[in-house]
matplotlib code that plots the C-alpha trace (Angstrom):
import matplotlib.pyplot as plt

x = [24.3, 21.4, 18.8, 16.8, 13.3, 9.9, 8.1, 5.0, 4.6, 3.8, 0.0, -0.6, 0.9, -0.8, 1.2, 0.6, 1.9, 2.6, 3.4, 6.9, 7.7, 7.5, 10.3, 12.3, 12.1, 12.7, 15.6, 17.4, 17.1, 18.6, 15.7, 17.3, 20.7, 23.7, 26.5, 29.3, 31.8, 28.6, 27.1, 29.4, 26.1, 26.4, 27.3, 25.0, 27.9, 27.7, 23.9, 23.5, 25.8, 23.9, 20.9, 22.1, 23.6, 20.2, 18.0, 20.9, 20.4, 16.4, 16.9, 18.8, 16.8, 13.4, 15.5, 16.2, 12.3, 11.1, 13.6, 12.5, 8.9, 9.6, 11.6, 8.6, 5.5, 8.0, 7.7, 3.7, 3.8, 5.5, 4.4, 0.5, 1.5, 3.3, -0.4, -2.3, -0.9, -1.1, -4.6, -4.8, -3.0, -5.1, -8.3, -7.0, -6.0, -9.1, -10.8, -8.8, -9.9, -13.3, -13.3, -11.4, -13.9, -17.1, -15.1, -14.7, -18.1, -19.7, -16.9, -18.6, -21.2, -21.5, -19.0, -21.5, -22.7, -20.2, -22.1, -23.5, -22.3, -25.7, -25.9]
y = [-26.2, -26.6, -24.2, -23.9, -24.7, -23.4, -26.7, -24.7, -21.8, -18.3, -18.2, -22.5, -21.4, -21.4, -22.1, -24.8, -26.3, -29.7, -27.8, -25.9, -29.9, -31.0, -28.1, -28.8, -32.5, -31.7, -29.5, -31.9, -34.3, -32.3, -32.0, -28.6, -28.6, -25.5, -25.8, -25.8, -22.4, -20.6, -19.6, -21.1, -22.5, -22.0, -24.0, -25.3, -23.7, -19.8, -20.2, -21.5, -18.5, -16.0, -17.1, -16.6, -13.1, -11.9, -13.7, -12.0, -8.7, -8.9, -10.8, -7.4, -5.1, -6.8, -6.9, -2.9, -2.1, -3.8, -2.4, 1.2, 0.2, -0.9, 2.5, 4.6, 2.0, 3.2, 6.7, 7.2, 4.9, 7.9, 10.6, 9.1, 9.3, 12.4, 13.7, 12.1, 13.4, 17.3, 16.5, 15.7, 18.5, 20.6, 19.4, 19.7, 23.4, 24.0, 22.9, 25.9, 28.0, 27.1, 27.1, 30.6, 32.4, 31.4, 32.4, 35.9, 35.8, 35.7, 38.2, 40.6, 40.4, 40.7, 43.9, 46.8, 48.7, 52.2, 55.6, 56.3, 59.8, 61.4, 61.3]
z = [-37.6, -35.3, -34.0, -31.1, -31.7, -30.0, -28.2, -29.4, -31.3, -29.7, -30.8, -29.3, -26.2, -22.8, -20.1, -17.4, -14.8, -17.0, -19.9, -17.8, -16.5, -20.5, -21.4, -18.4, -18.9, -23.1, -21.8, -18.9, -21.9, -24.6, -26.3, -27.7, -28.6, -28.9, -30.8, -28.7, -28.5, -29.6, -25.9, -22.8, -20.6, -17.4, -14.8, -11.8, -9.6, -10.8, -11.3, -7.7, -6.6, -9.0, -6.9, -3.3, -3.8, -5.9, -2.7, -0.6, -2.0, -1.6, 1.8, 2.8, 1.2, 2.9, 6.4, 6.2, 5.2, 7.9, 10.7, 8.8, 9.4, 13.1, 13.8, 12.0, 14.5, 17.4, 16.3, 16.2, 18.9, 21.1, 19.2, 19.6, 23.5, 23.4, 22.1, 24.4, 27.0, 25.7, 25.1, 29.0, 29.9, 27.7, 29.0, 32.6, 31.7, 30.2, 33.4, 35.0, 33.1, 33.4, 37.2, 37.0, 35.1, 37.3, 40.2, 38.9, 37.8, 40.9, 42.2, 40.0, 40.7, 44.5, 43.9, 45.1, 42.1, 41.3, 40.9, 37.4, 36.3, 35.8, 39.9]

ax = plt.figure().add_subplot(projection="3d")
ax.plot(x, y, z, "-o")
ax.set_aspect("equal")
plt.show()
């Protein structure tokens, strides 16, 4: 019966890059070995394929955030406009309004003056 065993222990380890080459290189050279029937290992084949559909399923899920995130630039991008352009409006308007009121300003004031009621 064998066992797998630690390359280090848990309270020696600190990880580098030439220490995860050592236990791949330990590994690819059976450094550790399973009894057979105990755990089927898998094969290069179904990892490989495990690989592309998790990358797949983040590729997909990346792909849909950023057409979400172009639809919502699109969306301030013509909201920001529609604004500007009731801010023009509104100024314009405002403007108007402005202009209006002097003009009944001086109206008012050339009007001749009415009686008073002590007369």
């Amino acid at each position: 019966m064998s066992y797998v065993q630690p390359i280090q222990s848990s309270s020696e380890f600190k990880p580098t890059d030439l220490d995860a080459e050592d236990n791949v290189r330990t590994l690819a050279n059976g450094g550790v070995a399973l009894r057979q029937g105990d755990i089927t290992e898998p094969t290069a084949n179904s990892l490989s394929a495990l690989l592309r559909r998790v990358s797949g399923n983040s590729t997909r899920e990346i792909d849909t955030l950023i057409g979400e995130l172009r639809d919502l630039r699109e969306k301030l991008r013509s909201d920001g406009d529609q604004i500007h352009r009731e801010i023009v409006e509104y100024a314009a308007l405002s403007q108007q309004v402005m202009q209006l009121s002097k003009i009944i300003s001086e109206s008012v004031k050339r009007l001749p003056e009415a009686p008073t009621a002590a007369e």
